[in-house]
C-alpha positions in Angstrom: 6.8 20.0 -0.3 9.6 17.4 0.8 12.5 16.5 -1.8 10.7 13.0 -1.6 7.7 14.5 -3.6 10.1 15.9 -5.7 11.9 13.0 -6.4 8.5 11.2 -7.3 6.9 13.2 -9.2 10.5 13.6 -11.3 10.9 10.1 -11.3 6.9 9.4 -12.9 8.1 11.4 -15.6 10.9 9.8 -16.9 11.0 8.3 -20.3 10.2 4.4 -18.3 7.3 5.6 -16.5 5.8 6.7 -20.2 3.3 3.2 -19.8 1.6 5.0 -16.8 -1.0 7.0 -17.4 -1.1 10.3 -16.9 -4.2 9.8 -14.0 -2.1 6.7 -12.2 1.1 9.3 -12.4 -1.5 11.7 -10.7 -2.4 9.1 -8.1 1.0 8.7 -7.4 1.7 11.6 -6.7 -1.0 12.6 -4.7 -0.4 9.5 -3.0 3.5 10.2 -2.2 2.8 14.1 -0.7 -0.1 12.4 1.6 2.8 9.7 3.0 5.6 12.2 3.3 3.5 14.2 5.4 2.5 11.5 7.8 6.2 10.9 7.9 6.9 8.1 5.3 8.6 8.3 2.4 10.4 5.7 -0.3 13.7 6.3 0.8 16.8 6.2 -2.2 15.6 3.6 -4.2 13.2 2.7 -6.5 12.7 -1.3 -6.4 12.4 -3.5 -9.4 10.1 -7.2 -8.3 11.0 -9.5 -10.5 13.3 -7.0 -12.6 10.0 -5.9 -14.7 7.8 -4.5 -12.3 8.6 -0.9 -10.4 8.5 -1.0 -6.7 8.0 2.3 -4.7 8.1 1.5 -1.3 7.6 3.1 2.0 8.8 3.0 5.5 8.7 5.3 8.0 11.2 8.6 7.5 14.6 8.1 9.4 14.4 5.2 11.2 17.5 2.7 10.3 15.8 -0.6 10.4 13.4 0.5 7.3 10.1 -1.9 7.4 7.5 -1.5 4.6 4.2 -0.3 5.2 3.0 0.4 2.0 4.0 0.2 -2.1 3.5 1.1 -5.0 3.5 -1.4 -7.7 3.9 -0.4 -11.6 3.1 -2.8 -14.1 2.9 -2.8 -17.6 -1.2 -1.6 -18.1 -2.0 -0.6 -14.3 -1.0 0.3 -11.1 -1.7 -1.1 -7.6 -1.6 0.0 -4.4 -0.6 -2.4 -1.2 -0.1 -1.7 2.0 1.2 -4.4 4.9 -0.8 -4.9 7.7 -1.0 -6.7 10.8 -3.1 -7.3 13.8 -6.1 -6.9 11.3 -8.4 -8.8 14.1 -8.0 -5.7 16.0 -9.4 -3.3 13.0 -12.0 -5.9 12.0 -14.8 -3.5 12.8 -13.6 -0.5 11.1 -13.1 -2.3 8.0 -17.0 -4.2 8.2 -18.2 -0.7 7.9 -15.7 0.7 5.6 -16.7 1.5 1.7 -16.6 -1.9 -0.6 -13.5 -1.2 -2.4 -11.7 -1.1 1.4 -13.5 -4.0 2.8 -13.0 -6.2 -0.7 -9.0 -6.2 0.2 -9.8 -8.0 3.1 -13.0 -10.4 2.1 -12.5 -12.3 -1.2 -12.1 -15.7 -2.4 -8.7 -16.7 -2.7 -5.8 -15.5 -1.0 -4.0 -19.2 -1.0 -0.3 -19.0 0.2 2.3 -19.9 -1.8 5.0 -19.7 0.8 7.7 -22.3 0.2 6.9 -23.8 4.0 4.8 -23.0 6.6 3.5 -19.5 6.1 5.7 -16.6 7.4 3.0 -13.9 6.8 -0.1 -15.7 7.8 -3.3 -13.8 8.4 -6.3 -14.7 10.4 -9.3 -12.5 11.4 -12.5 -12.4 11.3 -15.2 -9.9 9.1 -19.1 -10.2 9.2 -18.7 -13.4 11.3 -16.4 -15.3 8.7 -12.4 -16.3 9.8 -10.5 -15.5 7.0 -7.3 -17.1 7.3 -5.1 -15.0 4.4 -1.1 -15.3 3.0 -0.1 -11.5 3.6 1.5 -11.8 0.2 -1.9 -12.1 -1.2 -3.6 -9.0 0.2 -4.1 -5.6 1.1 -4.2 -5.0 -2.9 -6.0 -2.0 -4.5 -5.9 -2.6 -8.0 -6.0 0.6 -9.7 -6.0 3.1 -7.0 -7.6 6.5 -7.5 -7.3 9.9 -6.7 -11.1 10.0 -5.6 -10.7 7.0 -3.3 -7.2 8.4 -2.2 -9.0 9.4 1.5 -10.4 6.0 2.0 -6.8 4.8 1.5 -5.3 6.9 4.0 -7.8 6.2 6.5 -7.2 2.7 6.5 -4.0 3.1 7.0 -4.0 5.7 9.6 -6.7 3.0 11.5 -3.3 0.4 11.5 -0.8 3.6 11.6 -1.7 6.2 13.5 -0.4 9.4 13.3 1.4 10.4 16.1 1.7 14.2 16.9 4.9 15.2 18.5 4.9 15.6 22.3 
């Protein structure tokens, strides 16, 4: 168990985190130890968006130039999983076939970009024969994750991460 798990797990029980239930702290949980040991973790700091809402966010484990991969948003009355994906053309097939609640964070209605400017984090690919063209800061959203669905979280992002086992 890596002092990141630790620090989660002691973190979801402080007296702020008492508006998460005790199944999203779970989630969480089960969610950090799965990360830390494909070799990402949330580094020192917890984030704040907005100041209200609690950011856990994670990058890959000791590289300097820390880019984010995948968070953990806490809000008031739920919890939401997001991860940050590119080169989703590439995946497109993976994802057709992939459970509902996987293929719904790429194929909705919506998704409008409210980027002050041309898009910085456009998306376009293609599912079931339809172009999605996507702001990134709209999607990959799992609004309140579970613990039974954790596996079908971690494959999709193993399909855009992949592990990769020391030589």
């Amino acid at each position: 168990m890596s002092k990141f798990f630790l620090k989660i797990k002691t973190h979801i029980n402080e007296k702020r985190f008492d508006i998460v239930s005790d199944i999203d702290k779970a989630f969480i949980a089960a969610f950090d130890e799965t990360m830390n040991e494909l070799g990402y973790d949330i580094g020192a700091t917890i984030g704040l968006d907005d100041g209200w809402n609690v950011l856990f966010t994670y990058s890959k484990t000791g590289l300097k130039t820390k880019n984010k991969i995948a968070q953990i948003q806490i809000f008031e009355n739920e919890i939401k999983l997001r991860f940050y994906f590119k080169k989703i053309n590439d995946h497109c097939t993976y994802i057709e076939n992939a459970p509902t609640h996987i293929k719904d964070a790429f194929a909705f209605e919506g998704g409008d970009c409210y980027c002050d400017g041309p898009c910085k984090g456009l998306r376009k690919y293609t599912i079931d024969g339809r172009l999605y063209d996507k702001c990134s800061h709209k999607m990959v959203f799992f609004n309140n994750p579970t613990i039974e669905k954790l596996s079908d979280y971690i494959a999709l992002f193993t399909k855009f991460y992949p592990v990769k086992r020391p030589r």
